[in-house]
N, CA, C and O atoms as CSV, one atom per row, in Angstrom:
chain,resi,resn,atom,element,x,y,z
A,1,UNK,N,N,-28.314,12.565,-19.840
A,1,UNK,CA,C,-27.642,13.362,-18.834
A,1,UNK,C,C,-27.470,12.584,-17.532
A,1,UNK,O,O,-26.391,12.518,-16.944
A,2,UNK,N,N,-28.630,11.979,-17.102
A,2,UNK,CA,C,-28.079,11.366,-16.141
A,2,UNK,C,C,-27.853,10.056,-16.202
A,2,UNK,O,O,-28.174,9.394,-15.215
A,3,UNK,N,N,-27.299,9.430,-17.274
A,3,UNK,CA,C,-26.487,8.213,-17.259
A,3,UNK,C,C,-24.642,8.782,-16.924
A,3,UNK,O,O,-23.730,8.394,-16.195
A,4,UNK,N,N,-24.815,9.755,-17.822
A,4,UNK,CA,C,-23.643,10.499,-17.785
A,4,UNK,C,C,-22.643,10.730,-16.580
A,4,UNK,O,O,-21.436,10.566,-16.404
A,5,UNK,N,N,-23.975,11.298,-15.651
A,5,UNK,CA,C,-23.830,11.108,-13.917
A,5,UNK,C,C,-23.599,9.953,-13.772
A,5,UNK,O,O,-22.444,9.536,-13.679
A,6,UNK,N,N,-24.778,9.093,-13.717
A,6,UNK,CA,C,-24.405,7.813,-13.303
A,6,UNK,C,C,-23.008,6.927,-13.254
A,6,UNK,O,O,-22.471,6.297,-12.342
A,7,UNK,N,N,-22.650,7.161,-14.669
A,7,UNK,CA,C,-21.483,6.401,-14.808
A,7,UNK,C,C,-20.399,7.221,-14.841
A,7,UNK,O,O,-19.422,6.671,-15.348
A,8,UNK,N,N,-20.201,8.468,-14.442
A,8,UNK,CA,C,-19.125,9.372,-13.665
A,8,UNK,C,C,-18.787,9.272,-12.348
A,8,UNK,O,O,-17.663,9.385,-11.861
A,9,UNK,N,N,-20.142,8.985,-11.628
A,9,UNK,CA,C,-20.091,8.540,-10.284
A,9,UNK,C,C,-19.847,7.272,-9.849
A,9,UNK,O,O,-19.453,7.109,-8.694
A,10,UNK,N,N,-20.125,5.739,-11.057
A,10,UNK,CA,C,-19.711,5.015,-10.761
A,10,UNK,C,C,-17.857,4.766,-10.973
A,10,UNK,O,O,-17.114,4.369,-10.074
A,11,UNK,N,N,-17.476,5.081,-12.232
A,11,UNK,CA,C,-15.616,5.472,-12.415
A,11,UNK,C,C,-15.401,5.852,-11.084
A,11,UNK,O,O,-14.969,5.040,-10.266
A,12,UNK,N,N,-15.723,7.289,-10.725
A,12,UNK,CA,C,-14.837,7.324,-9.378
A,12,UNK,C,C,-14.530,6.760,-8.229
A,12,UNK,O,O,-13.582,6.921,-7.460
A,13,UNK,N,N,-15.789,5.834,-8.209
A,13,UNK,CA,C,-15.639,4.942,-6.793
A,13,UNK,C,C,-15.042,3.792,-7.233
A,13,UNK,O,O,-14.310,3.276,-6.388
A,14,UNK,N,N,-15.118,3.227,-8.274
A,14,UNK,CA,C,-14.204,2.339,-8.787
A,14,UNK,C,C,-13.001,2.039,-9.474
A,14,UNK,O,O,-12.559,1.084,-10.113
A,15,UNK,N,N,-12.424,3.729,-8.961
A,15,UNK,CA,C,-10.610,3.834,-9.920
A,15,UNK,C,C,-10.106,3.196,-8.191
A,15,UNK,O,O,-9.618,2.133,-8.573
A,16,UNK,N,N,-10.018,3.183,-7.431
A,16,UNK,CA,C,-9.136,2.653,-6.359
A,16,UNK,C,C,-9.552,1.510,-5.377
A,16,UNK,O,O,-9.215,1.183,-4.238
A,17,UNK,N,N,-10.815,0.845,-6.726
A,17,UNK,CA,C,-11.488,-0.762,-5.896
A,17,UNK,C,C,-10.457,-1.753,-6.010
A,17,UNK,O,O,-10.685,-2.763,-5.344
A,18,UNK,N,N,-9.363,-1.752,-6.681
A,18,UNK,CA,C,-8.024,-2.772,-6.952
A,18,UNK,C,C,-7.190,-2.587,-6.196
A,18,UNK,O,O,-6.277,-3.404,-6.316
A,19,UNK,N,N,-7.038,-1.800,-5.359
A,19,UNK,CA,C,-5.693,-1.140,-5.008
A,19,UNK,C,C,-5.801,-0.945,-3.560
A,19,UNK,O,O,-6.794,-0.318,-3.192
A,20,UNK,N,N,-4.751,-1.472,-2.408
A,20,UNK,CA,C,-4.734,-0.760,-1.445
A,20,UNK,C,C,-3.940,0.281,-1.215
A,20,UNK,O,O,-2.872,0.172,-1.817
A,21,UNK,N,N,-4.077,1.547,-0.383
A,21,UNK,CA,C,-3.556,2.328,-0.172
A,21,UNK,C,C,-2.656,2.797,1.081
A,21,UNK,O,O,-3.088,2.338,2.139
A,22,UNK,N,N,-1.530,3.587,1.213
A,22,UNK,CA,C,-0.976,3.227,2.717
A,22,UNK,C,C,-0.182,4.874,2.370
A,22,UNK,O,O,0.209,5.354,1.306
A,23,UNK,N,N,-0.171,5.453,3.875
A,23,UNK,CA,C,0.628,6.574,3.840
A,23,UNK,C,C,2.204,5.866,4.579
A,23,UNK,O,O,2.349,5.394,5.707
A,24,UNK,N,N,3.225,6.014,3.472
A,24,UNK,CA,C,4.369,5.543,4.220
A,24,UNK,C,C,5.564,6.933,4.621
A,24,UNK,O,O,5.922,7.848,3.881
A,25,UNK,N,N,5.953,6.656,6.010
A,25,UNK,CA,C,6.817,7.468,6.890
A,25,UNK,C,C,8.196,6.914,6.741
A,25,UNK,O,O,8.411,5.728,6.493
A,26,UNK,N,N,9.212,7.911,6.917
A,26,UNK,CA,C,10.626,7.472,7.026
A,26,UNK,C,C,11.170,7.607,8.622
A,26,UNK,O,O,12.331,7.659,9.028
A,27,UNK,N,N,10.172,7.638,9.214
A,27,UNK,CA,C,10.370,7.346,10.771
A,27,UNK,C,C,10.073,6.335,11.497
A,27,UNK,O,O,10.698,6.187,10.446
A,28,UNK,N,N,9.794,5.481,12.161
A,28,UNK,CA,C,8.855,4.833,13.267
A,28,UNK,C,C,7.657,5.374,13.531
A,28,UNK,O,O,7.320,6.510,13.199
A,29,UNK,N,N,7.081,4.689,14.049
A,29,UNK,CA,C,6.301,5.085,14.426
A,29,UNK,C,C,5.224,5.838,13.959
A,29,UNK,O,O,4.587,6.469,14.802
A,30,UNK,N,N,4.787,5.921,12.423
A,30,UNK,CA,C,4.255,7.036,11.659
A,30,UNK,C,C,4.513,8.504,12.175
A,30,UNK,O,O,3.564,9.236,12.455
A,31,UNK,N,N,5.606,8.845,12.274
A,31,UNK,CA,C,6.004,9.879,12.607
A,31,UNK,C,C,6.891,10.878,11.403
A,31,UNK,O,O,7.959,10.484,10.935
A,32,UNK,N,N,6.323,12.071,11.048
A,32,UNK,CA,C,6.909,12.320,9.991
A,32,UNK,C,C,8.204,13.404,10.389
A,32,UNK,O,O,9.005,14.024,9.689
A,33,UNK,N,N,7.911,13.269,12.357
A,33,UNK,CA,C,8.473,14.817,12.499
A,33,UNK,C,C,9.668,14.445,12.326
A,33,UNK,O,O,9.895,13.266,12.596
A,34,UNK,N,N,10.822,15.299,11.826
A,34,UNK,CA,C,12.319,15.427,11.164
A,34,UNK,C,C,12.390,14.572,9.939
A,34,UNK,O,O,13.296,14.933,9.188
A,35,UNK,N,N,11.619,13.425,9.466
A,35,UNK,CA,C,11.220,12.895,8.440
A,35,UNK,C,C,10.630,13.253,7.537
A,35,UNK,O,O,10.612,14.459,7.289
A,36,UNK,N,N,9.876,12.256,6.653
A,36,UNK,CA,C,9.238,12.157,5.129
A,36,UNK,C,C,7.768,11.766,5.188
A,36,UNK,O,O,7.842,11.175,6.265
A,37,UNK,N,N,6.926,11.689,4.960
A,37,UNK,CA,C,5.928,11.177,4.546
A,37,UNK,C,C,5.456,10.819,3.214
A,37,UNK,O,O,6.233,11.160,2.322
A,38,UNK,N,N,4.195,10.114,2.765
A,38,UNK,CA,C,4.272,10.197,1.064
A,38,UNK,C,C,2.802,9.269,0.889
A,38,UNK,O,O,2.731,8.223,1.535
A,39,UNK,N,N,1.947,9.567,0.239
A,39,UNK,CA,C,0.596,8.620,0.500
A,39,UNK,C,C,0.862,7.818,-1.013
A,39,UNK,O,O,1.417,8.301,-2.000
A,40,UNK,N,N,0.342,6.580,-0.877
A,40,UNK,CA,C,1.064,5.649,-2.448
A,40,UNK,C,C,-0.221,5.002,-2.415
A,40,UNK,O,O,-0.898,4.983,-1.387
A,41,UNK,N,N,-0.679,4.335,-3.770
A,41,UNK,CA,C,-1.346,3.537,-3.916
A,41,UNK,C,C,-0.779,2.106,-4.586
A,41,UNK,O,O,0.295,2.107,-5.187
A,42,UNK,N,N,-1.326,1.270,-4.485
A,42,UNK,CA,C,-0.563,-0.160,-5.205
A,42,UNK,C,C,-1.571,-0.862,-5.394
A,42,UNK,O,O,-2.243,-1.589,-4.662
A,43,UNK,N,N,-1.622,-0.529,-6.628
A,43,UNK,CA,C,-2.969,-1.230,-7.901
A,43,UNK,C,C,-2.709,-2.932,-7.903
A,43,UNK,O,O,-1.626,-3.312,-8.348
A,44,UNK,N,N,-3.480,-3.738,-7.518
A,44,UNK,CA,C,-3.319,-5.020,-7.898
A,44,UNK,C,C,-2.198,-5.621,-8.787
A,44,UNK,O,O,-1.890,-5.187,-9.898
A,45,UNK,N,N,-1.648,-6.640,-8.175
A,45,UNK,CA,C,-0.934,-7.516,-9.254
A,45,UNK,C,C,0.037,-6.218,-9.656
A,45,UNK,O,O,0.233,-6.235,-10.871
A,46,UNK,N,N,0.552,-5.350,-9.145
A,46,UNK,CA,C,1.736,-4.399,-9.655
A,46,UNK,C,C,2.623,-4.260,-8.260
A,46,UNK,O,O,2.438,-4.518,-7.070
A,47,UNK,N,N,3.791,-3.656,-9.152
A,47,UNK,CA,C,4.280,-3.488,-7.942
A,47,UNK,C,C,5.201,-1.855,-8.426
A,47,UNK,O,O,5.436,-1.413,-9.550
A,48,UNK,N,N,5.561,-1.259,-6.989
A,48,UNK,CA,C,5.549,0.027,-7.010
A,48,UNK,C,C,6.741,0.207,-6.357
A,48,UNK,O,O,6.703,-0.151,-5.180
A,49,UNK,N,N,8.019,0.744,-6.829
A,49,UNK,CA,C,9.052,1.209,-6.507
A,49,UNK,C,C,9.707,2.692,-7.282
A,49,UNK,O,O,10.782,3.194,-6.955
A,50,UNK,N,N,9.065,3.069,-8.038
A,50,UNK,CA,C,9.449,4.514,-8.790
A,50,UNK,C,C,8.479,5.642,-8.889
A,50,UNK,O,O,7.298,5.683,-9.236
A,51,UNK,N,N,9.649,6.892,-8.327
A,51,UNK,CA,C,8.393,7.548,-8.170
A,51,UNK,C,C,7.768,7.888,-6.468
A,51,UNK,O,O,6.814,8.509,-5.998
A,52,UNK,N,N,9.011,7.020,-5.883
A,52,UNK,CA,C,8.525,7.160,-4.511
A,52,UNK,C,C,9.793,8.640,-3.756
A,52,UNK,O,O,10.897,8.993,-4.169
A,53,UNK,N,N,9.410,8.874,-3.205
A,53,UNK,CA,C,10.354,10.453,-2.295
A,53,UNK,C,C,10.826,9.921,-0.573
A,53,UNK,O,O,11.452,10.559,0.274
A,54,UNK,N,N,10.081,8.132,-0.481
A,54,UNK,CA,C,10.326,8.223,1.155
A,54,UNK,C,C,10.563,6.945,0.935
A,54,UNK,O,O,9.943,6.265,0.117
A,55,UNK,N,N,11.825,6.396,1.929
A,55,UNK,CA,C,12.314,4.989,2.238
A,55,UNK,C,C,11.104,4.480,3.493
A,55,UNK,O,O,10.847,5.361,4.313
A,56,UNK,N,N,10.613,3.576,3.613
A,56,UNK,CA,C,10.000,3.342,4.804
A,56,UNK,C,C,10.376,2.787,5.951
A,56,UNK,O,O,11.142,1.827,6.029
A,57,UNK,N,N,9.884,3.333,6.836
A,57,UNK,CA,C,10.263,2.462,8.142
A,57,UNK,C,C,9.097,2.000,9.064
A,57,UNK,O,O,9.080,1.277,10.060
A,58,UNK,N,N,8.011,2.751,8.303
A,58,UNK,CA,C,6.688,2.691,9.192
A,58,UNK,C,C,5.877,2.817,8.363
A,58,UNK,O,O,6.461,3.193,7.346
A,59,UNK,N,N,4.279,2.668,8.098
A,59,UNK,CA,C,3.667,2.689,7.366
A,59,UNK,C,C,2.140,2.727,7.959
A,59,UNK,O,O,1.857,1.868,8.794
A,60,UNK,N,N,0.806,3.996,7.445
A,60,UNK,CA,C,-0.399,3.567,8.054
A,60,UNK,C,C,-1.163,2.932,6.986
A,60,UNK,O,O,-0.857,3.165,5.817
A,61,UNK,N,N,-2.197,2.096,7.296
A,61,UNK,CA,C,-2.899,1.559,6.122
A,61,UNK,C,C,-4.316,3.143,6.129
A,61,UNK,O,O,-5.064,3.544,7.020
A,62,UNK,N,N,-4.166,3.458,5.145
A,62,UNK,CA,C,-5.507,4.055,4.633
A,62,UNK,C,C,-6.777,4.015,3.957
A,62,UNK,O,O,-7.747,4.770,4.012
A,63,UNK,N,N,-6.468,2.582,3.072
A,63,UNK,CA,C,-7.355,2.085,2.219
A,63,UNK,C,C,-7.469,0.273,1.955
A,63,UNK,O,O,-6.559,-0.115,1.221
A,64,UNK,N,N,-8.192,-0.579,2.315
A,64,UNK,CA,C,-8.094,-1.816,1.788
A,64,UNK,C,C,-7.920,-2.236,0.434
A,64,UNK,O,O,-8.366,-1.415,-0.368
A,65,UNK,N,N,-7.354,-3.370,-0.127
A,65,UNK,CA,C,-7.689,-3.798,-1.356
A,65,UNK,C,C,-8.717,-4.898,-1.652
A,65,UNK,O,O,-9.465,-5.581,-0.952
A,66,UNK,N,N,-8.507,-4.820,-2.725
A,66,UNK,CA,C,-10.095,-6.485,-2.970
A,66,UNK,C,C,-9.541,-7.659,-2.093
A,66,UNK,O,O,-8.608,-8.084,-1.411
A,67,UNK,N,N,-10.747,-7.867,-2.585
A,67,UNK,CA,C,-10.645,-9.661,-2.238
A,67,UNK,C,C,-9.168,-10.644,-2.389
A,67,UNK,O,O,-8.894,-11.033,-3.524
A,68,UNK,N,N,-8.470,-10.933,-1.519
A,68,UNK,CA,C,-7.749,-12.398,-1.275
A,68,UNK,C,C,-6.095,-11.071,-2.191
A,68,UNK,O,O,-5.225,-11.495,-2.951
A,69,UNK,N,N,-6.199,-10.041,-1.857
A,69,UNK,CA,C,-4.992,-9.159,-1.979
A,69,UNK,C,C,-4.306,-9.220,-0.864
A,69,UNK,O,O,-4.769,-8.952,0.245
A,70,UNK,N,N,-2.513,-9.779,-1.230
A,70,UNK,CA,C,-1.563,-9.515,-0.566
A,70,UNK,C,C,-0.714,-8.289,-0.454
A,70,UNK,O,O,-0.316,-7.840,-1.529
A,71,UNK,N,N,-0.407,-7.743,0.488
A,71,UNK,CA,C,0.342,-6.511,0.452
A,71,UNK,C,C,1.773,-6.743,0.935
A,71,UNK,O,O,1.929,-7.221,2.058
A,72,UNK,N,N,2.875,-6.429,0.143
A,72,UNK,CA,C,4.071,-7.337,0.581
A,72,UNK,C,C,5.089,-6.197,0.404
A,72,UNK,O,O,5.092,-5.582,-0.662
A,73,UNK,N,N,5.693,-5.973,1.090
A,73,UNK,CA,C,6.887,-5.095,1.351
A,73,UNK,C,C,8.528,-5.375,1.119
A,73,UNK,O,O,9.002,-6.222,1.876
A,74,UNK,N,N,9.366,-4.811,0.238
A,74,UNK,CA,C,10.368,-5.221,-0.374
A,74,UNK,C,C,11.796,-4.140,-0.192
A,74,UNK,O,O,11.641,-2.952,-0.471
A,75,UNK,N,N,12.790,-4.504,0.158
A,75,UNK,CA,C,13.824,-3.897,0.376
A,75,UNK,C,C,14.474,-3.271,-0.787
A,75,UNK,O,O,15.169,-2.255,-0.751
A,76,UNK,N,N,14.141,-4.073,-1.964
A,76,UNK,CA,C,14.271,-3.134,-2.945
A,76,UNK,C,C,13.852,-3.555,-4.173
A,76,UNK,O,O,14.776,-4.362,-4.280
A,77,UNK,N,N,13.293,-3.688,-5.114
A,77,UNK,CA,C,12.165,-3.836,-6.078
A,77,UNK,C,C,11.299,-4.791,-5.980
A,77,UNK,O,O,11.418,-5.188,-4.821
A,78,UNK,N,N,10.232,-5.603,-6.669
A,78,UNK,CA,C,9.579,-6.539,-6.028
A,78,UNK,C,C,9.755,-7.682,-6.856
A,78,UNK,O,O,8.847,-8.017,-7.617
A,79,UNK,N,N,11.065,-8.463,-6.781
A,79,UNK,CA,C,11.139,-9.841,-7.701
A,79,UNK,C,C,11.402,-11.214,-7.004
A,79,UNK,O,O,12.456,-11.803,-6.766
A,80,UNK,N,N,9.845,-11.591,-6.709
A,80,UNK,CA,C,9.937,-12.603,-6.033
A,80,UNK,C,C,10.777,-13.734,-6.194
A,80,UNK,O,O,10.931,-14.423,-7.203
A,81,UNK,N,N,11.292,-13.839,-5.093
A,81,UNK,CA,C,12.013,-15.428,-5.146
A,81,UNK,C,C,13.906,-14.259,-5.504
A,81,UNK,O,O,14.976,-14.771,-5.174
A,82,UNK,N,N,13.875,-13.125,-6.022
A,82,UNK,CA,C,15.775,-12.209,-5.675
A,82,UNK,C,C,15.262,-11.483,-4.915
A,82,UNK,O,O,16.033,-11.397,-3.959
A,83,UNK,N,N,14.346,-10.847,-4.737
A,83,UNK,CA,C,14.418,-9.333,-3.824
A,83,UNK,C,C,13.561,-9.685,-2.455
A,83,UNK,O,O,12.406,-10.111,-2.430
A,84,UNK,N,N,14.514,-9.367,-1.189
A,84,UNK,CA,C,13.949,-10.161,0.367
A,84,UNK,C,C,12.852,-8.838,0.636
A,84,UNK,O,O,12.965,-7.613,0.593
A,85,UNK,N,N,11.243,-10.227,1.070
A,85,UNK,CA,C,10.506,-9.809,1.209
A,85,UNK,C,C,10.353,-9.290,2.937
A,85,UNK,O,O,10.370,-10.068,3.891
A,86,UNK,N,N,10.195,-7.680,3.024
A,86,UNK,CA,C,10.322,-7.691,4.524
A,86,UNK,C,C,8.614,-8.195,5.532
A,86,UNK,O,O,8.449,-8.894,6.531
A,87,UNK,N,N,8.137,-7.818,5.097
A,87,UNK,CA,C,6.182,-8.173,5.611
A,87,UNK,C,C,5.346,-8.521,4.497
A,87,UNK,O,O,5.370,-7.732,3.552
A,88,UNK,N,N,4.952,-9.066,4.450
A,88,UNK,CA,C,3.465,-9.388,3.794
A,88,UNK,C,C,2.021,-10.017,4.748
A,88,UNK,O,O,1.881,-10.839,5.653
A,89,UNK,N,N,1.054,-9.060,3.917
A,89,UNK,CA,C,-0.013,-9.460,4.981
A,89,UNK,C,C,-1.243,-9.303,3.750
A,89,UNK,O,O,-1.109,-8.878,2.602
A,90,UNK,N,N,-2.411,-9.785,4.407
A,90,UNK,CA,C,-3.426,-9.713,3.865
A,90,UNK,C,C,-3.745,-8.454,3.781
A,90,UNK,O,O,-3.838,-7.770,4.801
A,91,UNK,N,N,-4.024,-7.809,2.197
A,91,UNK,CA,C,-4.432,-5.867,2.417
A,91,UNK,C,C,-5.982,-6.102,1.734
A,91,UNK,O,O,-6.232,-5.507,0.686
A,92,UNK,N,N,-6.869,-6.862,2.266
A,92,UNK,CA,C,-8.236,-6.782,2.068
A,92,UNK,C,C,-9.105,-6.582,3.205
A,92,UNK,O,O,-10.315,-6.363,3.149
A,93,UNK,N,N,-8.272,-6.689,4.415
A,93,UNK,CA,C,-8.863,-6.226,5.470
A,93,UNK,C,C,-8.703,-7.531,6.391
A,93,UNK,O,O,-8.368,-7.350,7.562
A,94,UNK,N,N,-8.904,-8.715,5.969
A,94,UNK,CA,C,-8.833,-10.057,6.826
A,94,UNK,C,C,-7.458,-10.278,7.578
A,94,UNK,O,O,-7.293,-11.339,8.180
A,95,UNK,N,N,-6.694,-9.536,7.567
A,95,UNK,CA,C,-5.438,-9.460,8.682
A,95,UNK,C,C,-5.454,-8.652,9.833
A,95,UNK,O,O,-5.741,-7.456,9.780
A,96,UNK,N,N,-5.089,-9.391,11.128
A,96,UNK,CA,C,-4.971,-9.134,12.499
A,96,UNK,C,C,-4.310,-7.663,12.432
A,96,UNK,O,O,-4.837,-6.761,13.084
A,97,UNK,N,N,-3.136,-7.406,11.634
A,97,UNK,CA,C,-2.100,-6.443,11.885
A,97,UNK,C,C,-2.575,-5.337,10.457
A,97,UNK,O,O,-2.620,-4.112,10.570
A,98,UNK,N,N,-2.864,-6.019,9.292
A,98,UNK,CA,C,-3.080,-3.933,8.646
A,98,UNK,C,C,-4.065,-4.102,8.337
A,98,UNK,O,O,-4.460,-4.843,7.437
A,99,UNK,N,N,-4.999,-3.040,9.449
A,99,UNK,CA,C,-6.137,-2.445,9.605
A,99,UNK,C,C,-5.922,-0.919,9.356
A,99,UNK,O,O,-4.932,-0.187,9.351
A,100,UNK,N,N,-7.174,-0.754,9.164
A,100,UNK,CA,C,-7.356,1.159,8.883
A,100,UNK,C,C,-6.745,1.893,9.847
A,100,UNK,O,O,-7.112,1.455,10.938
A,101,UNK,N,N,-6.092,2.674,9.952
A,101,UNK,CA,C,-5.571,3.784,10.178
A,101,UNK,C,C,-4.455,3.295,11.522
A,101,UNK,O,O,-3.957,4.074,12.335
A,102,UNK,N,N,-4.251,1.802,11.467
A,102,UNK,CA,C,-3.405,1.609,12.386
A,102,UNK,C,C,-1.692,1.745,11.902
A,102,UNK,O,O,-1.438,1.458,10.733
A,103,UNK,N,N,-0.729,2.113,12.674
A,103,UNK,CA,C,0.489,2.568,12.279
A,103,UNK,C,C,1.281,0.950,12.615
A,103,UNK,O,O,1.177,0.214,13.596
A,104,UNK,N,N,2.205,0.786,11.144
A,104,UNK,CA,C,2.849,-0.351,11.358
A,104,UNK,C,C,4.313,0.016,11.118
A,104,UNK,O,O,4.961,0.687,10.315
A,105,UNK,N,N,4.536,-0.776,12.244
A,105,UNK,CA,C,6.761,-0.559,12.088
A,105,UNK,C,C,6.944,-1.601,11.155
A,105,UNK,O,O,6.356,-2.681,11.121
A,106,UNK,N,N,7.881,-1.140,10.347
A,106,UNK,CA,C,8.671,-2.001,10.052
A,106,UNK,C,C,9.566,-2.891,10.437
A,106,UNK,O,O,9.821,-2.582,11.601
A,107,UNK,N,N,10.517,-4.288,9.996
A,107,UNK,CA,C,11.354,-4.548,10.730
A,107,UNK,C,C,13.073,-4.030,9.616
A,107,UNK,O,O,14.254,-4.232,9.898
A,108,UNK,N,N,12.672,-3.590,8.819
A,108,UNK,CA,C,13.479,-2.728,8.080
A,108,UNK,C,C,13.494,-2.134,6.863
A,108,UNK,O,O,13.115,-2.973,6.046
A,109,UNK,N,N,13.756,-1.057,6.313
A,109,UNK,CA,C,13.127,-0.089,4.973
A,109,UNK,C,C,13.241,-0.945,4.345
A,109,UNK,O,O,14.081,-1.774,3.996
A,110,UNK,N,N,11.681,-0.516,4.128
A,110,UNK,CA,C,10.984,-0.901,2.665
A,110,UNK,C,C,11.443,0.476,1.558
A,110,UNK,O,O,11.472,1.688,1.769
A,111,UNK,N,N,11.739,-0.271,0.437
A,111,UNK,CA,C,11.728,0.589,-0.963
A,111,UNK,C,C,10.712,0.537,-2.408
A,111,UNK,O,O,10.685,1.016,-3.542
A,112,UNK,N,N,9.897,-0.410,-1.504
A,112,UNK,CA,C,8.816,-0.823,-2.960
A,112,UNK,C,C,8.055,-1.704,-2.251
A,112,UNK,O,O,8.457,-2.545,-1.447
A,113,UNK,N,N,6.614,-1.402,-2.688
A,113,UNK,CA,C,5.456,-2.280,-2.391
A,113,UNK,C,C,4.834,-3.009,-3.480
A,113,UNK,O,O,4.883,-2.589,-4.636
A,114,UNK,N,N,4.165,-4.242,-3.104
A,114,UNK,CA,C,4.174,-5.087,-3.896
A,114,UNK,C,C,2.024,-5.080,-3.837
A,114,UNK,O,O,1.471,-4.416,-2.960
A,115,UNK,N,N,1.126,-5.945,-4.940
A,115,UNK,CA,C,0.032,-6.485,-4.211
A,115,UNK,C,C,-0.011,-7.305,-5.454
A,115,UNK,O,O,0.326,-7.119,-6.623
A,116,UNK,N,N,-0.843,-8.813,-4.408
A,116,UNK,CA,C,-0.782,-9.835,-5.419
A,116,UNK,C,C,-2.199,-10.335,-5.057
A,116,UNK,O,O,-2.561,-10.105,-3.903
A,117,UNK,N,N,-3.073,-11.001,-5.898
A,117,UNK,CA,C,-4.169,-11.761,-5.651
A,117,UNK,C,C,-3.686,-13.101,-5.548
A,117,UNK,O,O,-2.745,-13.410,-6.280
A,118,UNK,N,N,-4.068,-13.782,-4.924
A,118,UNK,CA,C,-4.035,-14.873,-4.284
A,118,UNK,C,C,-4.897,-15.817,-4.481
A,118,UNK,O,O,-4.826,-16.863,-3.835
């Protein structure tokens, strides 16, 4: 019984140890007012364009990813080297600019997020 626990409690803390997380806005400014909002996750080494309800223009970080994870932002699907990358930053926490709960502008909609180990 209580391995059962044990390793119920360990799964849950470890379904979103790969992945950083970000609430993205279709406003500036994380602002959802007359806008969209939409909270996404982006599991390692994937990338995430379907399935989304909001173009971005702004974005807060909510969650870090592992170790030596890039978080890279794409105008429209994520195929490196055809599809122009708009930001990429470190999403493990070791970047100046996406930190927890700080609000980031874009410099133009994003339609898909990317994360890569490095």
């Amino acid at each position: 019984m209580h391995v059962t626990k044990s390793l119920t409690a360990l799964l849950a803390l470890s379904t979103g140890a790969l992945s950083y997380k970000i609430r993205i806005f279709s406003s500036r400014d994380c602002s959802a007012g007359g806008g969209a909002a939409q909270e996404i996750n982006v599991e390692d080494n994937t990338c995430r364009w379907t399935d989304l309800r909001v173009n971005a223009r702004s974005f807060r970080v909510l969650a870090y990813g592992a170790g030596r994870q890039r978080a890279e932002f794409y105008d429209s699907g994520c195929f490196p080297g055809t599809s122009a990358v708009i930001q990429s930053f470190w999403a493990d926490g070791g970047s100046d600019q996406f930190k927890k709960d700080r609000c980031i502008n874009l410099s133009r909609v994003a339609r898909a997020y990317a994360s890569w180990s490095r």
